[in-house]
C-alpha positions as CSV (number, residue, x, y, z in Angstrom):
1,X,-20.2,-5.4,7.5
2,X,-18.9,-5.2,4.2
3,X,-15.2,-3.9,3.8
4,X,-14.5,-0.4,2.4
5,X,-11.9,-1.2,-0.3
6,X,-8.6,1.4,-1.5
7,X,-7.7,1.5,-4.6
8,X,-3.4,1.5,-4.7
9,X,-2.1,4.7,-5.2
10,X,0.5,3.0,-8.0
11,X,-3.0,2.6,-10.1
12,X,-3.5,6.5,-11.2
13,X,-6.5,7.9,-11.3
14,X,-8.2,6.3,-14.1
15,X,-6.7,2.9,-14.3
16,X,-8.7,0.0,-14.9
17,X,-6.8,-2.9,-13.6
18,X,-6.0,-2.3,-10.1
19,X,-4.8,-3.5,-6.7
20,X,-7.2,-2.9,-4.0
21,X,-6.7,-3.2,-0.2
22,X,-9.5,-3.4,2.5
23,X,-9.5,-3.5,6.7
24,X,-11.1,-7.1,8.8
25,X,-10.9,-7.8,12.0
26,X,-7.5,-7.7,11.9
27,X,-6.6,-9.0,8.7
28,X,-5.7,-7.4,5.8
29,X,-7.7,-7.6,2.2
30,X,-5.8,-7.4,-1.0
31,X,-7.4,-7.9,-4.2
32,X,-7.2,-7.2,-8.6
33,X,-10.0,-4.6,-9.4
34,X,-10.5,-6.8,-12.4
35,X,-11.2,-9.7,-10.6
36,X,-12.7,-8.6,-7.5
37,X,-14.3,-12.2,-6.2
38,X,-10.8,-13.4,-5.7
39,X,-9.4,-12.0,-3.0
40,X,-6.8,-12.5,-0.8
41,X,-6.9,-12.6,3.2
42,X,-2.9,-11.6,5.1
43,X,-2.0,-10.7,8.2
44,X,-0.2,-7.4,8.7
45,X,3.3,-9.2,9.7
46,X,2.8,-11.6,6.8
47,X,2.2,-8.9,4.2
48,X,5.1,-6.9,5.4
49,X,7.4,-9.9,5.4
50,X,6.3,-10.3,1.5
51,X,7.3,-7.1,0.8
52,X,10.8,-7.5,2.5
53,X,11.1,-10.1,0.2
54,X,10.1,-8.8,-3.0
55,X,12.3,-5.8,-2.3
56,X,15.5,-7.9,-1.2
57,X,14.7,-9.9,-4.5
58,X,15.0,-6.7,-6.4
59,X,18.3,-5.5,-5.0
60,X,19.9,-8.6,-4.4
61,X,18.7,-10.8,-7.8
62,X,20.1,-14.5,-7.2
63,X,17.4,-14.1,-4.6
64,X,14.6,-14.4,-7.5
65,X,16.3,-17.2,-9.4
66,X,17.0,-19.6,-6.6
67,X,13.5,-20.5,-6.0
68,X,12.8,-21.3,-9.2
C-alpha cells in the first residue's frame, strides 16, 4: 500500500517547495515536494529527538557552532 503523504502546514496553501510527511508500519516518512524520490525513513523517537535538537540549537546558539 502506498503511503498517503501531508503536506507541512508551514508550506501555505499554494507553496511549491514543500515538506511532506507520510505513515509506515511504524516509521515515519518525511520528504521535499520538489524532490519526492528522495525520501527519508525515522522513527517517531528519533524524529522527535531531532527536533529537541534543532530547537535547543536555536535557543542556546554555541550548540550550532560546536559541531561544525
Amino acid at each position: 500500500m502506498s503511503p498517503q503523504w501531508q503536506k507541512s502546514s508551514f508550506s501555505g496553501i499554494d507553496a511549491e517547495d514543500c515538506v511532506e510527511a507520510a505513515h509506515a508500519e511504524g516509521h515515519l516518512l518525511l520528504r521535499e515536494s520538489d524532490t519526492p524520490h528522495a525520501t527519508l525513513t525515522v522513527t517517531p523517537e528519533g524524529l522527535a529527538a531531532l527536533i529537541r535538537t534543532c530547537k535547543a540549537a536555536r535557543r542556546f546558539p554555541v550548540l550550532s557552532t560546536a559541531a561544525s
